[in-house]
DOKOL-426857 format. One line per field, with one value per residue (C-alpha): residue number from 0; x, z, y negated. Coordinates in Angstrom, 1 decimal. Each point is the difference from the previous one (the first is absolute). Example, Ala and Ser with C-alpha at 12.3 -4.5 7.8 and 13.67 -1.06 7.14 Angstrom:
BEGIN
num = c(0  1)
east = c(12.3  1.4)
up = c(7.8  -0.7)
north = c(4.5  -3.4)
This chain:
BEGIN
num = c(0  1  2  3  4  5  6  7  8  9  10  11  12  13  14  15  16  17  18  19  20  21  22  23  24  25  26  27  28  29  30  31  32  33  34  35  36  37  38  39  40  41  42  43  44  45  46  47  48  49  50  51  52  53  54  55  56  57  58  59  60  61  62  63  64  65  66  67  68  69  70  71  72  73  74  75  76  77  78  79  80  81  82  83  84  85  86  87  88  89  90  91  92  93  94  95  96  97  98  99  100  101  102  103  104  105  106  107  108  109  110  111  112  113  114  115  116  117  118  119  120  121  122  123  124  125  126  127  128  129  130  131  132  133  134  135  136  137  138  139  140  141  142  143  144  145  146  147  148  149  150  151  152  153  154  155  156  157  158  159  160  161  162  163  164  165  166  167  168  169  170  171  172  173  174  175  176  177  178  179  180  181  182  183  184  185  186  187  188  189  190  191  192  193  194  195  196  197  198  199  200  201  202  203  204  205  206  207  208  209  210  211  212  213  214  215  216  217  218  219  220  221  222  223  224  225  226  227  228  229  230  231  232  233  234  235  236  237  238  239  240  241  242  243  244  245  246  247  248  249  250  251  252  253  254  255  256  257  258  259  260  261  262  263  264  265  266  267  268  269  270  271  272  273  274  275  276  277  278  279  280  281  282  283  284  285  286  287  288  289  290  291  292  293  294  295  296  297  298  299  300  301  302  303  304  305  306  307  308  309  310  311  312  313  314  315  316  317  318  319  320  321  322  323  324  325  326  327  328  329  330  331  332  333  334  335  336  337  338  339  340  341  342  343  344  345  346  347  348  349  350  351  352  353  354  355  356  357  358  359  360  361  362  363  364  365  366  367  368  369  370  371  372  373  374  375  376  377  378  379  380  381  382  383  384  385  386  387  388  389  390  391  392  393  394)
east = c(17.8  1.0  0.9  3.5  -1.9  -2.7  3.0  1.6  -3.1  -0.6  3.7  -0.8  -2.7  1.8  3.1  -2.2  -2.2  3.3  1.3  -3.0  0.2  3.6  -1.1  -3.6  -0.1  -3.3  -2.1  -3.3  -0.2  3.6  1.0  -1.4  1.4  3.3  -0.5  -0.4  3.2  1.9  0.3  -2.2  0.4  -2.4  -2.5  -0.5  3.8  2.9  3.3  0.2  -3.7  -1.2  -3.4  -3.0  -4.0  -0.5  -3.3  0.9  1.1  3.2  0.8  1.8  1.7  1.0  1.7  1.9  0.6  3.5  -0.3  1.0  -3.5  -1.2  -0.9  -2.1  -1.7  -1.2  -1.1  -1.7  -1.9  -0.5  -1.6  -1.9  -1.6  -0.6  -2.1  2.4  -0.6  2.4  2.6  3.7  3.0  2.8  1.8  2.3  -0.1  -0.4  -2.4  0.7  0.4  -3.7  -1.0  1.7  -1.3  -3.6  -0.7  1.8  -2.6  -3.2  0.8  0.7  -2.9  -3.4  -2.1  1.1  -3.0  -0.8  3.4  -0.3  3.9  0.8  1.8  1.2  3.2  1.9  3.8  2.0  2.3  2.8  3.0  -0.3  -4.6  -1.8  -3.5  -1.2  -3.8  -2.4  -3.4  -1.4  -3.0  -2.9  -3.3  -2.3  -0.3  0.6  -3.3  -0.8  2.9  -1.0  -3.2  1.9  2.6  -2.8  -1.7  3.4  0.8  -3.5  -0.1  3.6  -1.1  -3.1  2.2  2.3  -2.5  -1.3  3.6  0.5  2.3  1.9  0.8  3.5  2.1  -0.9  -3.2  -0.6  1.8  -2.3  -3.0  0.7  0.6  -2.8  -2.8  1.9  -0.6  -3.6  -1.0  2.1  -0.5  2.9  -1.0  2.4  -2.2  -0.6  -0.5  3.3  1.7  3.0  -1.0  -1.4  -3.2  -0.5  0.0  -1.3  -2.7  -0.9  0.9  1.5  3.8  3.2  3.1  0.7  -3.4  0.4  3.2  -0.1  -3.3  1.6  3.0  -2.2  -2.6  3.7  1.5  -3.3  0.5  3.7  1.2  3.3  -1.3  2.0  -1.1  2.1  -0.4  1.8  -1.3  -1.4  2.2  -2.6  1.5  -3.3  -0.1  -0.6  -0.2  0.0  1.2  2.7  -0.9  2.0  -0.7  2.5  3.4  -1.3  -1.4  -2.4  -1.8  -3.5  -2.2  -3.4  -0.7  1.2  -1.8  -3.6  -1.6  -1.8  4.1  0.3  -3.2  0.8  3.4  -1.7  0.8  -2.4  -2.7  0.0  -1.3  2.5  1.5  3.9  2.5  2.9  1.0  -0.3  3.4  1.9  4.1  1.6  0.8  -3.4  -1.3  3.1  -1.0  -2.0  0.3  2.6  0.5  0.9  3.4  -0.8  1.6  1.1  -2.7  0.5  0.4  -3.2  1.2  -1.8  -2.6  -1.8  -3.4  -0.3  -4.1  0.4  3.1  -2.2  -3.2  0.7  0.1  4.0  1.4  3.8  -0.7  -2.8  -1.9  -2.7  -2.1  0.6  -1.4  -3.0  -0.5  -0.1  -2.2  -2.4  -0.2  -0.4  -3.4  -1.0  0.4  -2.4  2.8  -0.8  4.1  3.1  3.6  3.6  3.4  3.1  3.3  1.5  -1.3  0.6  -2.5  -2.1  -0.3  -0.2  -3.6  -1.0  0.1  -1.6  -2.9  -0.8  1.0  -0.9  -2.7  0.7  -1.7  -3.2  -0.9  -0.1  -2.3  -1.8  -0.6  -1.2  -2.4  -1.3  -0.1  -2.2  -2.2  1.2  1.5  2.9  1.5  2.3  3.6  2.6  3.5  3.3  3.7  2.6  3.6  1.5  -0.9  -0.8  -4.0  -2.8  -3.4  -3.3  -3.3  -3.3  -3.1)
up = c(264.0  1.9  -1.2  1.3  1.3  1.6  1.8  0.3  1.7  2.3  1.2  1.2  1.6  2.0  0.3  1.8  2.0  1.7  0.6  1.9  1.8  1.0  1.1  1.2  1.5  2.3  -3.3  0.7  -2.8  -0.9  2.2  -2.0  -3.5  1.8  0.4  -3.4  -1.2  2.7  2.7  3.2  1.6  -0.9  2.8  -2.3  0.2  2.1  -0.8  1.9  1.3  -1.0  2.0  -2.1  -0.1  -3.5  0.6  1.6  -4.0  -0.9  -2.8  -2.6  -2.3  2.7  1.7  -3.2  -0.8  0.0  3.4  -2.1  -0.6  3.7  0.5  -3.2  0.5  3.7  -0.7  -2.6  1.4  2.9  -1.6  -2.7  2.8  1.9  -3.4  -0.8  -3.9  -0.8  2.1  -0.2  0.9  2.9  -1.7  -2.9  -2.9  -3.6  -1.9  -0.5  3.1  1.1  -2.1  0.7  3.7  -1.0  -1.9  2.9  2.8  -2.6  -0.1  3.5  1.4  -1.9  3.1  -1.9  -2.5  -1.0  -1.8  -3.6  -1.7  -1.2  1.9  -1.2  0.8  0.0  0.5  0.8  -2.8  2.4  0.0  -0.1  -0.6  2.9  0.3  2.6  -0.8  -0.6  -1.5  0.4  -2.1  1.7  -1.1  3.3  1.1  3.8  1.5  -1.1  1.0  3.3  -1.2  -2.5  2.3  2.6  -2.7  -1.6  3.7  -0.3  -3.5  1.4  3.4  -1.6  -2.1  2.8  1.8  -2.1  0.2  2.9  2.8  0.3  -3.8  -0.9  -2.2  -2.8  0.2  0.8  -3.3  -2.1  2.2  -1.2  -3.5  -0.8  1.7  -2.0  -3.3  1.5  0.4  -2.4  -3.7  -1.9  -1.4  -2.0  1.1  3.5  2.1  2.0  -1.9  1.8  3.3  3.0  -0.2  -3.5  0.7  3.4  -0.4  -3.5  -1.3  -2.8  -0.7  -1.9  1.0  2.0  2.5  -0.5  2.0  2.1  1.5  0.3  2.0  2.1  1.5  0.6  2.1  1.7  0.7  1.0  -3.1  -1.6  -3.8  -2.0  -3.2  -3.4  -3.1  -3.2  -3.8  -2.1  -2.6  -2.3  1.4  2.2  3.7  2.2  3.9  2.5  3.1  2.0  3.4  2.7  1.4  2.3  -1.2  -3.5  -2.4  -2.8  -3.0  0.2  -3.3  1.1  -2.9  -2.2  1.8  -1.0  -2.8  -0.7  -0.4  -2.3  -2.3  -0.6  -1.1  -2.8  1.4  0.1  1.9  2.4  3.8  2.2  2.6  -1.0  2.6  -1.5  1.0  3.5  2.1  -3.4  -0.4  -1.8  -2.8  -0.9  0.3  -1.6  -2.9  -0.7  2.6  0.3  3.4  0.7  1.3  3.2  2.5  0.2  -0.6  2.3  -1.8  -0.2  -0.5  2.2  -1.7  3.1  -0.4  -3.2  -0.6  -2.3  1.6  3.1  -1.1  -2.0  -3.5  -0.8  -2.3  -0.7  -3.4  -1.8  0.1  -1.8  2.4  2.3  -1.6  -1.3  4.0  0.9  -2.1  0.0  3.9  -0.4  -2.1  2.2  3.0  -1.1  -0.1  -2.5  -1.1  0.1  0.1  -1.0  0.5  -1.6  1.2  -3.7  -3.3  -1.4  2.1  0.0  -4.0  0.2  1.9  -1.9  -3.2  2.2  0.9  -3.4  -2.0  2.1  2.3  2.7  -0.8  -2.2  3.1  2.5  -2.0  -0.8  3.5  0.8  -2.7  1.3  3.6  -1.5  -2.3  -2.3  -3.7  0.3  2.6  0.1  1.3  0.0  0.0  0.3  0.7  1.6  -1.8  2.3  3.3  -2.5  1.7  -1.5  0.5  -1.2  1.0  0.1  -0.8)
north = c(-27.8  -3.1  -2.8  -1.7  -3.2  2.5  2.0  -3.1  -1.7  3.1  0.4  -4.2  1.1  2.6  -2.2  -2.5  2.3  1.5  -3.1  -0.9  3.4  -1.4  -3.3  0.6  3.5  -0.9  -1.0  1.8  2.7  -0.2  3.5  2.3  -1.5  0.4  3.7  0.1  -1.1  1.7  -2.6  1.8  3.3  2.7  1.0  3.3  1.8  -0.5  2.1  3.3  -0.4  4.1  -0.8  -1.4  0.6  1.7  1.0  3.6  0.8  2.3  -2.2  1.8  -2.2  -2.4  2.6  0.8  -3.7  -1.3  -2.2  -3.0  0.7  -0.2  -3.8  -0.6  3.2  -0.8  -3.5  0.8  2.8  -2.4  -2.8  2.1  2.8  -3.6  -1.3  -2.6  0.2  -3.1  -0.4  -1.9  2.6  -0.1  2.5  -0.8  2.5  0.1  1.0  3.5  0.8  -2.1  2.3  3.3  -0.8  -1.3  3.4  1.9  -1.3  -0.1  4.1  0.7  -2.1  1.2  -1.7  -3.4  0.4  -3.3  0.0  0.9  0.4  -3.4  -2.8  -3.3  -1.8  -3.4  0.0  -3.2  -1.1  -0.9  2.2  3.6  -0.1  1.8  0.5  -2.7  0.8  3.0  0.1  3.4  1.0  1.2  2.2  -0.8  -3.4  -1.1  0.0  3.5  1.8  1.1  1.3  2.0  0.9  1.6  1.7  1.6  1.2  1.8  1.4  1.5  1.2  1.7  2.2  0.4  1.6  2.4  1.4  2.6  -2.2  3.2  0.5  0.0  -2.4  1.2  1.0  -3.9  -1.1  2.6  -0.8  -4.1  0.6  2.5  -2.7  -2.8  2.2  0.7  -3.7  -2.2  0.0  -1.5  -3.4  -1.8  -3.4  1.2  -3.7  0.0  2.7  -0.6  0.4  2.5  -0.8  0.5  3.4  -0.1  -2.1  -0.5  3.7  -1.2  -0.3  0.4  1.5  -2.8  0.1  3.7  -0.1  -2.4  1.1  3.7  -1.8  -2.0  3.0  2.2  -3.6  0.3  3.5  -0.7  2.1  -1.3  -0.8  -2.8  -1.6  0.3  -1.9  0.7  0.6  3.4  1.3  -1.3  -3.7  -0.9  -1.1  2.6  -0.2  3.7  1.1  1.5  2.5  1.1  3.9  1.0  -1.6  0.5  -2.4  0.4  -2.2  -0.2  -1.7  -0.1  -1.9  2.7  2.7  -2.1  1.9  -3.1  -1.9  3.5  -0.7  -4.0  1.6  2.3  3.0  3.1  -1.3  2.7  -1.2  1.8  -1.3  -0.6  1.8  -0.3  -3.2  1.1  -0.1  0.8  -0.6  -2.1  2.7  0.2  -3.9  -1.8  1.8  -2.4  -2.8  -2.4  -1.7  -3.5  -0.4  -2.2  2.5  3.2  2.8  3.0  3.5  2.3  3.3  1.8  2.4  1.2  -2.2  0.7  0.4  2.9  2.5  -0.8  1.3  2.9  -1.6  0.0  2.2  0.5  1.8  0.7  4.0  0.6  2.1  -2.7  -2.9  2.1  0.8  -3.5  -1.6  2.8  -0.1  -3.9  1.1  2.6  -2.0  -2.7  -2.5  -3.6  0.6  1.5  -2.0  2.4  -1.4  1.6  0.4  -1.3  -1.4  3.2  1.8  -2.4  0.2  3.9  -0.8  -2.5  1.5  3.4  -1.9  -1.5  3.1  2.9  1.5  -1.4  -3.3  1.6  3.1  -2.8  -1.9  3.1  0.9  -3.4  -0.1  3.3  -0.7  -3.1  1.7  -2.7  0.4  -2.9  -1.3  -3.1  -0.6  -2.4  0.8  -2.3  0.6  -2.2  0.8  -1.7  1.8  3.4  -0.4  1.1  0.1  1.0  -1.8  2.6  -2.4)
């Protein structure tokens, strides 16, 4: 805390210094301390002015941004996209709302890389205290940023070309988060965990590379994808996505989907690919994710994208003779697994307790054993209660 002849000392300092800025104003140096307590015009925002560069970007949380919001917002994403890591501010805001608008533009703007989450501030002690001065943190020093940023165009552009140029919207967004759970292994001390490239280039993140490397191949791909941060019901950080298909949005955890994220969890230890957190609704993921309140979150609803109804693994209720029928055509088909979603807990339960109490779990095994001249065969098996999923593993 500050002591009164500190705060008293600093409040001189600025007493003086204005006072100068009054007397002086052509002291070399002098200008751009004036912007910081208010006293020049900002070259970044005029009132009314709608036209600004923004980097081609639909930028979701500015556009849903009270426009109280709208001069902090663009000089900061000004001077940070131009590099300027320490900075004194034109605009005159406190420090939640710095900080409301510092977030706002780190999850619109993925290209700013070098940027890890933490800023500093100082405020003036005069009056009502504004923040006249920014200090962001920063993961990438100066002179190797434009190395990184050619290589991060590359690592994106690669994937982007494996996709078919005529593939629809969503077959991009699945196309992005299956090579993301290819590549990148989750890696709770990943070197710039925070980031793009953590995923890109290192293949190792957390949540937070995870998504912001899913947002910035779909930018690349001009895809609208937005970044959301927020908490687990078990109280950690967590960071995923939000898609547009159509006039519908979805949430997207590419982290989540990673059996490797799945296995540091303590979970099963089965290898499959995770689809249910694939354009899901806000029904099934606020189960057990809990947004931040920066803006608005559109409403997912929509049901039409959903992995399993659209590949022929939803069921409304649960039939014995149709379970049986699925997983013994996944064995006879060759395939390495089998994934079931239900239509409510209560079906989902009724083939649970099928497959670990009945025949339908022991004839497939039986028949793979056979096929394989073999007298044991392995399998894994997990179920998600909260999207009623489950799947078996043949190994």
């Amino acid at each position: 805390m500050m002591s009164a002849a500190a705060a008293f000392s600093r409040c001189a300092v600025i007493l003086i210094l204005c006072l100068c800025l009054s007397a002086a104003p052509a002291y070399a140096g002098l200008g751009q301390l004036a912007a910081g307590f208010g006293l020049g015009e900002s070259p970044y925002y005029h009132l009314g002015d709608t036209e600004w560069d923004h980097g081609g970007i639909e930028e979701y949380y500015f556009n849903n941004l009270d426009s109280s919001y709208n001069e902090i917002y663009r000089e900061l994403y000004s001077r940070l996209s131009s590099r300027e890591d320490s900075a004194r501010l034109y605009a005159k805001v406190d420090q939640d709302t710095f900080w409301t608008a510092y977030q706002s533009v780190m999850a619109d703007h993925p290209e700013l890389f070098w940027l890890d989450s933490g800023v500093e501030t100082q405020s003036s002690v005069l009056g009502d205290p504004v923040v006249v001065k920014y200090t962001a943190k920063t993961s990438v020093p100066d002179g190797e940023r434009d190395q990184m940023q050619a290589d991060l165009e590359a690592a994106a552009d690669t994937v982007i070309a494996g996709i078919d140029p005529g593939a629809s919207d969503y077959e991009k967004i699945k196309a992005v988060y299956e090579y993301l759970i290819d590549n990148v292994e989750y890696d709770s001390q990943a070197e710039y965990s925070q980031c793009a490239q953590s995923a890109l280039l290192g293949h190792r993140a957390v949540c937070a590379g995870y998504a912001k490397a899913f947002q910035y191949i779909l930018h690349r791909m001009g895809c609208f994808c937005t970044y959301v941060s927020g908490l687990t019901t078990n109280g950690g950080s967590h960071s995923w996505n939000l898609v547009r298909i159509g006039d519908q949005y979805y949430h997207v955890d590419v982290t989540w989907g990673d059996p490797v994220f799945a296995g540091e969890q303590g979970e099963s230890g089965i290898s499959v690919m995770n689809y249910t957190y694939l354009c899901c609704t806000d029904d099934e993921i606020y189960q057990t994710h809990i947004p931040e309140n920066i803006v608005p979150l559109p409403a997912c609803i929509d049901l039409s994208y959903d992995y399993y109804r659209m590949n022929g693994m939803y069921y409304e209720t649960y039939d014995y003779d149709t379970v049986y029928n699925a997983l013994m055509d996944s064995v006879w088909s060759g395939e390495s697994s089998i994934s079931m979603k239900f239509g409510s807990a209560e079906a989902c339960e009724q083939a649970k307790k099928a497959i670990s109490e009945d025949r339908i779990y022991s004839d497939a095994a039986q028949y793979l054993m056979e096929a394989n001249g073999v007298t044991a065969w392995n399998t894994r098996y997990t179920s998600d209660d909260v999207f009623h999923v489950i799947t078996i593993e043949w190994y």
